[in-house]
N, C-alpha and C positions, 0 to 999 in steps of 0.2 A: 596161459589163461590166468595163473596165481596174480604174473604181474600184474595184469590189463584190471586184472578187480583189484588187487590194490593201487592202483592209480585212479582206476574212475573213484575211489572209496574217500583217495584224498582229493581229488578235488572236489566231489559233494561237500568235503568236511572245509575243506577251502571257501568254498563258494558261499555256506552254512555262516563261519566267522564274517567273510564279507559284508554279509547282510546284516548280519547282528550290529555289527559295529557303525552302520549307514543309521540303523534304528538307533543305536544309541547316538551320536552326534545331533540326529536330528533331536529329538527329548532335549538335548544340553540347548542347542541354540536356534531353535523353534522354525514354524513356516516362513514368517517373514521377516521382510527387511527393513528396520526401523533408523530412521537418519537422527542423529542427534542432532538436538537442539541449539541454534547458532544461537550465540550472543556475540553483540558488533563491538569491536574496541576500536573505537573511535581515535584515531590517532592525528587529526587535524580535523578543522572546524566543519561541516558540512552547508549546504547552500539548497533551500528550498527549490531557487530558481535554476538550479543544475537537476539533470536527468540523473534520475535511478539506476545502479549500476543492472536490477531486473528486470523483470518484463513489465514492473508496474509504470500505471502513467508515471507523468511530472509532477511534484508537489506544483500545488498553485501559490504563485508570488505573493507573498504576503504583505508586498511592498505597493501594490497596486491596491490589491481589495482590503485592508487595512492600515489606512495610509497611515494612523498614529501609532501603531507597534512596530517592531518587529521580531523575528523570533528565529533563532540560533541556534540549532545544537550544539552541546558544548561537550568537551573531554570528559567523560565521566570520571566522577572521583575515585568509583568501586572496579578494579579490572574484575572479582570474583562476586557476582552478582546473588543479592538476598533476597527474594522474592517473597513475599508476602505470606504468611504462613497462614493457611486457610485449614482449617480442622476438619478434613474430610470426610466423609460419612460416605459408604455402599454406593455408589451411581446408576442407574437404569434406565439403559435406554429405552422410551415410550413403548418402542416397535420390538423390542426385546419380549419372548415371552416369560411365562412366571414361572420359574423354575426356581423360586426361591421361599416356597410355602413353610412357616415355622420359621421364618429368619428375621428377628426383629426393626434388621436394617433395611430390608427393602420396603423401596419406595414408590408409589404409582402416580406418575404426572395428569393431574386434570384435563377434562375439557377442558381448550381457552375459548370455546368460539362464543363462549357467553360471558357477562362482563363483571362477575364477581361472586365469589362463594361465602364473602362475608360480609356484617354487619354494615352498613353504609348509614346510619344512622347521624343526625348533626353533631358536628363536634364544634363548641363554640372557641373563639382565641383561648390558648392555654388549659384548655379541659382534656382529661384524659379518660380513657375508657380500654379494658382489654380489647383483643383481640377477638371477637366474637363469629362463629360460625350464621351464617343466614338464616340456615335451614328451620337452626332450634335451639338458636342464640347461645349454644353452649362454650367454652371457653377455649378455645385454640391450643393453648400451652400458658404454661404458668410466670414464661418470661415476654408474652407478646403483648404490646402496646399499642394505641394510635393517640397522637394529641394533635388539639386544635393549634395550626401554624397563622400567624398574624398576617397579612399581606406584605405590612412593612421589613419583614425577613426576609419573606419572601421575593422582593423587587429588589429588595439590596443584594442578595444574593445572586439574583439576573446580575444585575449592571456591572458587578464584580466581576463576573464569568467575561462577560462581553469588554469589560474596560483594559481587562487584563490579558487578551488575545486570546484565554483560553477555550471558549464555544469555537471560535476560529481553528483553533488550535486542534480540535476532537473533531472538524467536519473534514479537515484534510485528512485527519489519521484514520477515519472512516473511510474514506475514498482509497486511501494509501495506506496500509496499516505497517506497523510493525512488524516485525516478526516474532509469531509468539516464543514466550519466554527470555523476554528482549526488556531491556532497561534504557533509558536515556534520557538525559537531562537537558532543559531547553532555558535560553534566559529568554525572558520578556517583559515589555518595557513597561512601568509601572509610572503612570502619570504622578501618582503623589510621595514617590521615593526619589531617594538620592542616586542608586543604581539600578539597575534593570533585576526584575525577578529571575530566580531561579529555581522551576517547577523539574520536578523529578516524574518522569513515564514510566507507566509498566504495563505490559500487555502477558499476562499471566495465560502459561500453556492447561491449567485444568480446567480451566471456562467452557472451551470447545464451542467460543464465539470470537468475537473483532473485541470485545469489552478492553477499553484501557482506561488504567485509574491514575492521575495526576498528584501527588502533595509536595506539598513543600520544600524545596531542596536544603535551607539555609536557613537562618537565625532572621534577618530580615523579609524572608518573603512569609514565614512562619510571622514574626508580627505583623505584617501586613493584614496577612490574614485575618489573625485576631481583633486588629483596632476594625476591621468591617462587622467579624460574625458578634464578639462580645460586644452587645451593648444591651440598652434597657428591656427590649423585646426579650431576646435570646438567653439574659438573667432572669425575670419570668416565665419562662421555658422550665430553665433550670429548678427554680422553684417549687411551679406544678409537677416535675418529675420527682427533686427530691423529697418534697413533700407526702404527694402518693404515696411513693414506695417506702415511704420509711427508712431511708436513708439518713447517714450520718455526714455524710459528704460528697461534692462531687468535683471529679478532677478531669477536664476534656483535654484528651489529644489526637492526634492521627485522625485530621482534617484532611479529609480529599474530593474531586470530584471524577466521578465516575459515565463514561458514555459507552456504549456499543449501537450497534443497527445489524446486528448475524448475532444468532444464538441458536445450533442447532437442536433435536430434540431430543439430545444427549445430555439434560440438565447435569447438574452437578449439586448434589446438596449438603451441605453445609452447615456449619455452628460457627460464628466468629470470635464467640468465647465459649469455654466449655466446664470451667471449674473454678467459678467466682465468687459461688455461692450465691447465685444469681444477684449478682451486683455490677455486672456490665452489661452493656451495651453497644449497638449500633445505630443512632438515630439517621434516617434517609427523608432527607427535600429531595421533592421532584422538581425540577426546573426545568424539563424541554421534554415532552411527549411527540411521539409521528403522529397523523389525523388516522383515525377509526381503527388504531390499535388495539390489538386483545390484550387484556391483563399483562404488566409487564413481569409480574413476581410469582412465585411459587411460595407459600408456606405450608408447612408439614405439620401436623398436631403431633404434641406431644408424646402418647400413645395409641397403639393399634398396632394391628400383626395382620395384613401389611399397613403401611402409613400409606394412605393417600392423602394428598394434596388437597389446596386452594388454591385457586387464581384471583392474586391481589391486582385490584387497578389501581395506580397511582392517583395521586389526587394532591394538586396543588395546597388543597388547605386545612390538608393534611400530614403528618407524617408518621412513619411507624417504624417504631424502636424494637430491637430483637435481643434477646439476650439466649444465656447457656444452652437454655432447650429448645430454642426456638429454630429450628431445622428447615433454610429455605434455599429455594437456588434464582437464577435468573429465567426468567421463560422463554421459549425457545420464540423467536420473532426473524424475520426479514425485512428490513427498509431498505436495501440497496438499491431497489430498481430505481425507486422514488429520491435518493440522495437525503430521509431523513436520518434522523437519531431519535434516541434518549437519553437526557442528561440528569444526574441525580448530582448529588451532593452527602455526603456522608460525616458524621461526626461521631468517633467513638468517646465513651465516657463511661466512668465505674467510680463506683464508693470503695478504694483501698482500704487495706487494715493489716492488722498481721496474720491473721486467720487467713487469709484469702488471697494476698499478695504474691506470696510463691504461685500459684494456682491461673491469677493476671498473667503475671511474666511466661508462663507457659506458651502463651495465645497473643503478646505483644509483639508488633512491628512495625516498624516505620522507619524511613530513612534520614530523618533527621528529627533530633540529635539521634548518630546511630549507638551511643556508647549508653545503656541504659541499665540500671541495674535496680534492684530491690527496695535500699535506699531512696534511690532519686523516685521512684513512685512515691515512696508513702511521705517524701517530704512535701508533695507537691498533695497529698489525699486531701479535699475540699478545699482548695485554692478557687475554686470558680464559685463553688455553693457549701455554706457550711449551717447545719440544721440550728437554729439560733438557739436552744435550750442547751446545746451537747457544745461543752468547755473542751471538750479534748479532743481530736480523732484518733 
């Protein structure tokens, strides 16, 4: 009898460690199974007009319905891929309840079924006005902006998009996407260059949509760019902005354009600078809307415990600039069925200094030039606009 209970006695105590140890493995490496993120190394040229090695259709021939470009994917330069570094802020999803009372980061996504929670008053070429709330005209945040956009930026900036393959270029990767957290670079032929452009993709995994953002890959597609966006309009832009704000100078880089058609209602919100001392920027052109869309944007005010939201509608002649506090994400929309988009256009800019420069570099990205350092900002600080009283930056 002694034995028979000490054996059932060890195996309860057997069977006791068993289980403990199934409980602990599980805590280490949780319920599910998460596949890491593929990125493609490209090891020869790829062909639109070849099948997908996936389930996705076929890229459409670029050679038919674009008969003056064409478009390549090329070797990429980077095997260990740098993704855009987005300054993330708490995420919540709509359907999520609030379980996060007292937490300064959460945040509540608006109705969009209605077509804007802010100020929609005229903004004439080049005037600026904050960000203002509808309700009771009160002030958004302390870095949010809209100024009046001229037509003539706005057209050139179309015919850029379209002359350069690139609208073409976002309605296939709509249809076909990348795979998120994926990088690749495309050449395309550039009617008033010597060689074909060279645009760099990124289809960035915290979106939790189709969004891909296109710039520059090169020295020459980067001035390409520039001899279209800088000119006399775009200097008056500059202007009204540096003027406004009281700035001492201003210095644009990390030119892109941006499309999606899926954003689920997992927003993602965001600051694309965060410690600049509110001297940077995001300025966003809208160039392609889908018909009877709600609100494409989210902005977040400043303060409140919790932060709810606005639903911003784009507006061609218009555009609205975001800086450190200005906390927004993309709003959750579907064009697929319909085969539309939305295409925006983005230009970042800041007034550098020494004060503030460490603080830039923090929250700078871009892929070309990728070697950038502390220096190479503040030698470039008001190269684009410089306040005409102030001798020095």
């Amino acid at each position: 009898m002694k034995i028979l209970l000490f054996l059932s006695s060890n195996i309860i105590f057997s069977s006791l460690i068993f289980i403990l140890t199934l409980c602990s493995l599980k805590s280490v490496f949780g319920t599910e199974n998460f596949e890491a993120s593929e990125v493609d190394d490209y090891s020869e040229y790829d062909d639109y007009s070849e099948e997908d090695d996936g389930d996705s259709e076929e890229y459409n021939d670029f050679s038919e319905e674009v008969s003056d470009h064409y478009i390549v994917p090329i070797l990429s330069q980077n095997s260990d891929f740098d993704l855009h570094n987005l300054n993330s802020v708490n995420y919540v999803d709509s359907e999520e309840e609030d379980d996060s009372e007292g937490d300064d980061d959460f945040f509540i996504v608006p109705d969009l079924s209605h077509f804007s929670d802010f100020d929609s008053s005229t903004l004439d070429a080049f005037e600026i006005a904050p960000l203002l709330w509808k309700s009771n005209l009160e002030i958004v945040s302390s870095t949010s902006y809209e100024i009046g956009i001229p037509s003539s930026l706005m057209n050139r900036m179309r015919d850029y998009s379209n002359s350069r393959g690139i609208t073409q270029l976002f309605r296939n990767l709509m249809s076909d996407p990348m795979d998120a957290n994926t990088e690749k670079n495309f050449k395309m032929l550039c009617p008033t260059c010597a060689n074909p452009n060279l645009w760099h993709v990124t289809r960035p995994a915290q979106m939790r949509s189709n969004s891909h953002w296109l710039e520059p890959g090169d020295e020459e597609t980067e001035k390409d760019y520039q001899n279209m966006l800088l000119q006399d309009d775009f200097y008056r832009m500059l202007d009204s902005i540096g003027t406004y704000l009281g700035l001492d100078g201003i210095y644009v880089n990390n030119i892109t354009f941006m499309a999606v058609s899926y954003c689920d209602t997992g927003t993602y919100p965001h600051v694309d600078f965060s410690n600049s001392d509110k001297k940077a920027f995001n300025l966003i052109f809208h160039l392609e809307e889908a018909k009877n869309a709600n609100p494409e944007l989210i902005v977040f005010p400043e303060y409140g415990n919790p932060r709810k939201g606005g639903s911003y509608k784009y507006n061609e002649n218009r555009g609205i600039f975001l800086g450190d506090t200005a906390t927004h994400a993309t709003a959750p929309c579907d064009y697929r069925e319909t085969g539309e988009m939305r295409v925006s256009a983005t230009v970042y800019f800041f007034d550098a200094n020494e004060d503030n420069v460490d603080g830039i570099m923090e929250d700078f990205d871009q892929y070309y030039p990728s070697e950038v350092d502390r220096d190479y900002i503040l030698k470039r600080s008001g190269i684009h606009w410089r306040e005409p009283n102030h001798d020095e930056i």
